[in-house]
C-alpha positions as CSV (number, residue, x, y, z in Angstrom):
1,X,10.5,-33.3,33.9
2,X,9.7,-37.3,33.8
3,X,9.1,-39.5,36.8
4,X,9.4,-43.2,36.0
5,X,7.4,-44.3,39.0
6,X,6.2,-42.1,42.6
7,X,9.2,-44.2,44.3
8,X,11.5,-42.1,42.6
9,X,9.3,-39.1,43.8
10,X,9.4,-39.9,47.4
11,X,13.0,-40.9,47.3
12,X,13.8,-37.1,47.0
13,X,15.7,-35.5,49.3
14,X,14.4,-32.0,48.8
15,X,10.9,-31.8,47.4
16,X,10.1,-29.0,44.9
17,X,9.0,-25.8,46.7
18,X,7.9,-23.0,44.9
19,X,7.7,-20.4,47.7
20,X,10.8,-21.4,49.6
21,X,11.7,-18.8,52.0
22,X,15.6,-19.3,51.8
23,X,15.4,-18.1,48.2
24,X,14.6,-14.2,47.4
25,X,14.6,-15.0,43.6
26,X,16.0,-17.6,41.1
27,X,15.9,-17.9,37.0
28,X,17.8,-20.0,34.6
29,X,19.3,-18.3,31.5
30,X,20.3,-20.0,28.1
31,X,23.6,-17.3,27.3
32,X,25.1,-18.3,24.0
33,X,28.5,-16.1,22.9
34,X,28.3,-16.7,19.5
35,X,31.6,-15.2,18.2
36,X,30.9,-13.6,14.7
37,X,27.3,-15.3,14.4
38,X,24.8,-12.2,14.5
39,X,22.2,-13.1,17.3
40,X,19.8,-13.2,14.8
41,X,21.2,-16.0,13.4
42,X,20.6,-17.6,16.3
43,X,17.8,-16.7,16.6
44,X,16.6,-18.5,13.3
45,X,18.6,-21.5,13.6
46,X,17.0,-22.1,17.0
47,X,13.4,-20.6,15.8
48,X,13.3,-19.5,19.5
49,X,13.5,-15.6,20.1
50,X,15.2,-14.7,22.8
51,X,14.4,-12.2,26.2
52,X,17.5,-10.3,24.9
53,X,20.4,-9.9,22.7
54,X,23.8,-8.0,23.1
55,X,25.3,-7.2,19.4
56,X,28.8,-6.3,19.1
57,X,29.4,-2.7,17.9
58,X,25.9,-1.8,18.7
59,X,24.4,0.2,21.4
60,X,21.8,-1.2,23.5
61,X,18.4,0.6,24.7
62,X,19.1,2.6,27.9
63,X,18.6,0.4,31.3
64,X,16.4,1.5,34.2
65,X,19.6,4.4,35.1
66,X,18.8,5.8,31.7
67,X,22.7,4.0,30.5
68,X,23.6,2.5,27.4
69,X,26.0,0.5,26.7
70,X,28.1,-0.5,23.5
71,X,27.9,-4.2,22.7
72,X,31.5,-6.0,22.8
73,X,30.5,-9.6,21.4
74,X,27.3,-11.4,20.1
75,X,25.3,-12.9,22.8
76,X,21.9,-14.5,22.7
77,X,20.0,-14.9,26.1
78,X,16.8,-17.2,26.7
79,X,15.6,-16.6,30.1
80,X,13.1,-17.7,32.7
81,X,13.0,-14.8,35.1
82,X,10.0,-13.3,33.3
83,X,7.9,-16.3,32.9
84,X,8.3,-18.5,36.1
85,X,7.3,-16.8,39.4
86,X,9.0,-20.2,41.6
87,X,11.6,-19.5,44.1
88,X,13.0,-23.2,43.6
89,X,15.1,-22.9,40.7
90,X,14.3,-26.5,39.6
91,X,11.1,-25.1,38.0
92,X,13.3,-22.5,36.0
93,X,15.4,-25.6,34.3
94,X,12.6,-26.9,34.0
95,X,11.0,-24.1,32.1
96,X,14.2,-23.7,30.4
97,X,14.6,-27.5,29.5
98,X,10.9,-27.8,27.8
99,X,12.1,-25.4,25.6
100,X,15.4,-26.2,24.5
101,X,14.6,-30.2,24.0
102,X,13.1,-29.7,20.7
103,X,16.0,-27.7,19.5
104,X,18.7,-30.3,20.4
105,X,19.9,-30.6,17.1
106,X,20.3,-26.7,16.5
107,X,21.8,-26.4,19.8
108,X,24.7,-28.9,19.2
109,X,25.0,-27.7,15.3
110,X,25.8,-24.0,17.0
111,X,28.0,-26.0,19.4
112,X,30.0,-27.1,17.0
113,X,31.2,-24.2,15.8
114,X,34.4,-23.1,16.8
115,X,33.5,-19.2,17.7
116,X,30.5,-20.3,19.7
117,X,30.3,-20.9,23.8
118,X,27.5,-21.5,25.5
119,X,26.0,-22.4,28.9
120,X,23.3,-21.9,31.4
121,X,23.6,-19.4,34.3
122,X,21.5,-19.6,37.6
123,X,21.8,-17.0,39.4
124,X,20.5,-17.6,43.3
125,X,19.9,-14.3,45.9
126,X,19.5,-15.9,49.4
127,X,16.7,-14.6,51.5
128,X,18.2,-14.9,55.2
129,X,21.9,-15.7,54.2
130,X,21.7,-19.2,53.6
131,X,20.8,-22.2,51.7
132,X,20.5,-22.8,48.1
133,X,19.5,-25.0,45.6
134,X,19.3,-28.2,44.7
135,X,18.8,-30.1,40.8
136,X,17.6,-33.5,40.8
137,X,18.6,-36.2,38.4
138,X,15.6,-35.0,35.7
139,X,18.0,-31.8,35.3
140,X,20.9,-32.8,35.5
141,X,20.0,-35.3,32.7
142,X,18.1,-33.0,30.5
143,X,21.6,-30.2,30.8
144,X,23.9,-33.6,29.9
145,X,21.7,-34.3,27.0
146,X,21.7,-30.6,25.5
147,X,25.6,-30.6,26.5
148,X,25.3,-27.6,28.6
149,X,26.9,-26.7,31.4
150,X,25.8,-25.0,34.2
151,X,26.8,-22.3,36.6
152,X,25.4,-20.9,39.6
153,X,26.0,-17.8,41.4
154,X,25.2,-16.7,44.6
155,X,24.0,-13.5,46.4
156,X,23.1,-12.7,49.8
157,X,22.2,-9.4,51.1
158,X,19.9,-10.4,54.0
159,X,22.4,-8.0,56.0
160,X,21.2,-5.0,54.2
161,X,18.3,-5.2,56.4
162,X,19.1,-6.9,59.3
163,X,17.2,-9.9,59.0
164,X,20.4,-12.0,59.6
165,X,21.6,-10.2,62.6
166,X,17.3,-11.4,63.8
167,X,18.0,-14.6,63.2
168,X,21.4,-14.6,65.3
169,X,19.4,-13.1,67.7
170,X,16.6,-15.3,68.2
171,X,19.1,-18.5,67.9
172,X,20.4,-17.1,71.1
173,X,17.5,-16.6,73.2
């Protein structure tokens, strides 16, 4: 991420905040469907490997149940969840972004062919049942330039343990 000037800086909104409390956890994920494309394909063409693969027809490593599972499509998946410990998922595009600039022109070669969808997912658990978060223009340029799009999905289970039925209480005292 590029500032042109500390105007632009101060002019934010929301300013970047690692250890937000709204947030319980955040991460940006690269998830390329890549049709009949082995993902080691992708792999190559991108020369980026990735933090895990899904091959059709093949059955993955048993999960933390002890489960396997047998692989319906090709995916590729690049993501930031082990590698950036920020609650504001600005640093995980970030993280995401660095890494994906340099492959721009592998990116839109995979993009242009016709069995192959891509996107990144950001997936946002709520700490207290609330909030979420927020890209500034640095992202939303660096996703236009890669032509990506992105999703975000949200989770809240601050009633599992009670801390929003706390807040509700405190609010009315």
């Amino acid at each position: 991420m590029t500032l042109r000037s500390r105007s632009e800086l101060d002019s934010r909104f929301t300013p970047l905040d690692a250890l937000t409390d709204a947030c319980e956890r955040t991460c940006a994920v690269l998830i390329i469907y890549s049709g009949d494309i082995h993902p080691s394909a992708v792999t190559q063409q991108l020369s980026q490997l990735p933090t895990r693969v899904v091959v059709k027809g093949e059955v993955s490593l048993p999960n933390s149940l002890g489960r396997t599972r047998l692989g319906k499509l090709n995916a590729w998946f690049l993501s930031s969840e082990e590698y950036v410990s920020s609650r504001d998922a600005r640093h995980h595009l970030d993280w995401l972004l660095d890494r994906l600039r340099r492959k721009a022109e592998a990116l839109r070669d995979l993009q242009e062919k016709p069995c192959v969808k891509m996107y990144v997912s950001c997936p946002w658990w709520s700490q207290h049942g609330g909030g979420g978060p927020s890209l500034w223009p640095e992202q939303m340029r660096g996703l236009a330039e890669l032509n990506l799009e992105c999703s975000f999905s949200f989770a809240d289970y601050s009633n599992e343990t009670g801390e929003s039925d706390k807040g509700s209480e405190d609010k009315a005292k």
